[in-house]
C-alpha positions as CSV (number, residue, x, y, z in Angstrom):
1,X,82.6,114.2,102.7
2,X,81.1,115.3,99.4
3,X,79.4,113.4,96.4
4,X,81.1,115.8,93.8
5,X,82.1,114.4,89.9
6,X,85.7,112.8,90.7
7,X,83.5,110.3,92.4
8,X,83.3,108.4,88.7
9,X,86.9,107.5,88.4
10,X,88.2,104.7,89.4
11,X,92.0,104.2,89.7
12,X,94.3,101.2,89.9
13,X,97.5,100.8,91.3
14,X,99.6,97.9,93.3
15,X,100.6,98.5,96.6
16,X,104.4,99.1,96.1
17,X,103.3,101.9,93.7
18,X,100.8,103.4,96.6
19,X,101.7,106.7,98.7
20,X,101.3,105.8,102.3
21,X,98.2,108.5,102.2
22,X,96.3,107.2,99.4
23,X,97.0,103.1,101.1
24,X,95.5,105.0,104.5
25,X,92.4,106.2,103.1
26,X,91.9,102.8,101.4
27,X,92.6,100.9,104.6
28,X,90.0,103.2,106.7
29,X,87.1,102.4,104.8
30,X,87.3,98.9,104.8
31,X,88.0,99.2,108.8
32,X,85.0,101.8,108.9
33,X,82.9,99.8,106.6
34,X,83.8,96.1,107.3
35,X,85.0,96.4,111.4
36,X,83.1,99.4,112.5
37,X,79.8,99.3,110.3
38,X,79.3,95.3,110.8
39,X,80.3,95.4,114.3
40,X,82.8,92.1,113.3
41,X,86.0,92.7,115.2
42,X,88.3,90.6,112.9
43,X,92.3,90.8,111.0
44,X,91.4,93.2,108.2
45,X,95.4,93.2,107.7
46,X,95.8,89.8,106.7
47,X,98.6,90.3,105.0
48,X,97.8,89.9,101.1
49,X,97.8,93.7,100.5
50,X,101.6,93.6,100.7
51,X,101.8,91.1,97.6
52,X,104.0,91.9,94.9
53,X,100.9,91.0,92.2
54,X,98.0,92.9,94.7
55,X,96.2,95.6,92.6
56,X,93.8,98.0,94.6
57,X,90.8,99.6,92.9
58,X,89.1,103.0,94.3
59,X,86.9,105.7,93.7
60,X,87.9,108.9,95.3
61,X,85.3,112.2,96.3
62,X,86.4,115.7,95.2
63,X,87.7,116.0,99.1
64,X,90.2,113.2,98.7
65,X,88.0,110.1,100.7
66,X,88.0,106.8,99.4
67,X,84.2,106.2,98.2
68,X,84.8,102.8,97.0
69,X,87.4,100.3,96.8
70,X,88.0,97.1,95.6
71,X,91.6,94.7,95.8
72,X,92.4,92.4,93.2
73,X,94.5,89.4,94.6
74,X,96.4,86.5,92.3
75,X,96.2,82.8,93.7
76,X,99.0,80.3,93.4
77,X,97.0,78.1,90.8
78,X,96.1,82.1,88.6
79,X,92.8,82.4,89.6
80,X,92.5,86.0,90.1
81,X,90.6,86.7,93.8
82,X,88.5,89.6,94.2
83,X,87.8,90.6,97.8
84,X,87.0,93.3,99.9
85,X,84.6,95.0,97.9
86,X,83.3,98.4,100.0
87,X,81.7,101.4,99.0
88,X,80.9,104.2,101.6
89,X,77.7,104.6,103.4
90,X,76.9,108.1,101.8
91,X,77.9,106.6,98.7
92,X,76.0,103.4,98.3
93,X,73.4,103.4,95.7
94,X,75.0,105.8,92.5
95,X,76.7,102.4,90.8
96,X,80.4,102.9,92.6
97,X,80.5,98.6,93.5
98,X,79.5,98.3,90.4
99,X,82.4,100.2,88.5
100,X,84.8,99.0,90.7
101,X,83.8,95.3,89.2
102,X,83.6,96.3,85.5
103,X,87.2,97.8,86.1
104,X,88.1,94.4,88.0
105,X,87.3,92.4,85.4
106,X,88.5,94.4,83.0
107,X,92.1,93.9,84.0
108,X,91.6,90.2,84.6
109,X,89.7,89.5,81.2
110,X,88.8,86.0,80.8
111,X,91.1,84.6,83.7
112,X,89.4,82.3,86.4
113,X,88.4,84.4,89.6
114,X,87.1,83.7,92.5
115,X,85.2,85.9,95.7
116,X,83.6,85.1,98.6
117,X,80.5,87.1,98.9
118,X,78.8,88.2,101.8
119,X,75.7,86.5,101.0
120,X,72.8,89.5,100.9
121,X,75.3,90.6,97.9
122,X,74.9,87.1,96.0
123,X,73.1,88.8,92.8
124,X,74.7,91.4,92.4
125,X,77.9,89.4,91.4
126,X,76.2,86.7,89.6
127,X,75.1,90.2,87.6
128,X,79.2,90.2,86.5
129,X,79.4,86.0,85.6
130,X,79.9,84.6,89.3
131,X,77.9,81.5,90.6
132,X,78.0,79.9,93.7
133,X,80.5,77.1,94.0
134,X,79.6,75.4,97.8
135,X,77.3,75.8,100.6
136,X,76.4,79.6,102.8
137,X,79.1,79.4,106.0
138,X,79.7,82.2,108.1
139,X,82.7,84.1,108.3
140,X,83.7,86.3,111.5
141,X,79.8,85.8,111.9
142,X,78.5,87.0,108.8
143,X,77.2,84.5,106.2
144,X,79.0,83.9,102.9
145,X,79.1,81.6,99.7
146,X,81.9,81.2,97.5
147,X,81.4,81.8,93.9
148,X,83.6,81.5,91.1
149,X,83.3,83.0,87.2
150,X,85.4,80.6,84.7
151,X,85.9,81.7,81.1
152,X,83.6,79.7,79.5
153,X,80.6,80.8,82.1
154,X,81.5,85.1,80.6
155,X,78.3,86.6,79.7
């Protein structure tokens, strides 16, 4: 895997307009990243990818692997969910998470969204609007806090 200058574009799509490759390589690093890397042997296909309104946000190397990727879910009641936020190991630390979210939330503008954030990861999405809206629990073994970022709470 290489580090080279396609590595700053971020691209959007919904799953129906996906090629089965590209939907792979996205699918592998969150296996290799939330599965392998965190040792948490959970459903990472739950399911939501296959929704009509899903959007999926990634950052490809020059070699064609998925450095960083993002999905973008709608709720029943239109808050927007953002969820399985991942970015490489050889990648972390050059600002991929972080223009993954700015594209995010560009799409959604001012709409409610919602996340549940691992909770080592807690300021760095209060650093795009989100606060905590209840108490740390752990997921699959991991703690976690909901947080939310309403429209009137935009920075």
């Amino acid at each position: 895997m290489t580090l080279q200058p396609l590595a700053t574009a971020v691209h959007r799509a919904y799953t129906a307009d996906l090629d089965a490759e590209d939907f792979y390589r996205m699918l592998r690093l969150r296996v290799d990243v939330f599965v392998v890397e965190q040792s948490c042997p959970y459903p990472e296909l739950d399911g939501r990818d296959l929704e009509n309104s899903t959007r999926h946000f990634w950052i490809d190397s020059a070699d064609g692997y998925v450095l960083g990727y993002l999905r973008l879910l709608e709720d029943p009641d239109g808050t927007f969910r953002i969820g399985r936020v991942a970015t490489a190991k050889e990648a972390r630390g050059l600002g991929l998470g972080r223009k993954l979210m700015r594209a995010a939330l560009a799409e959604i503008q001012r709409a409610p969204a919602a996340l549940s954030a691992q909770t080592y990861a807690l300021e760095f999405y209060r650093g795009f609007g989100f606060e905590p809206s209840g108490e740390e629990y752990l997921e699959d073994g991991i703690p976690h806090v909901d947080m939310h970022r309403y429209p009137g709470s935009l920075r």
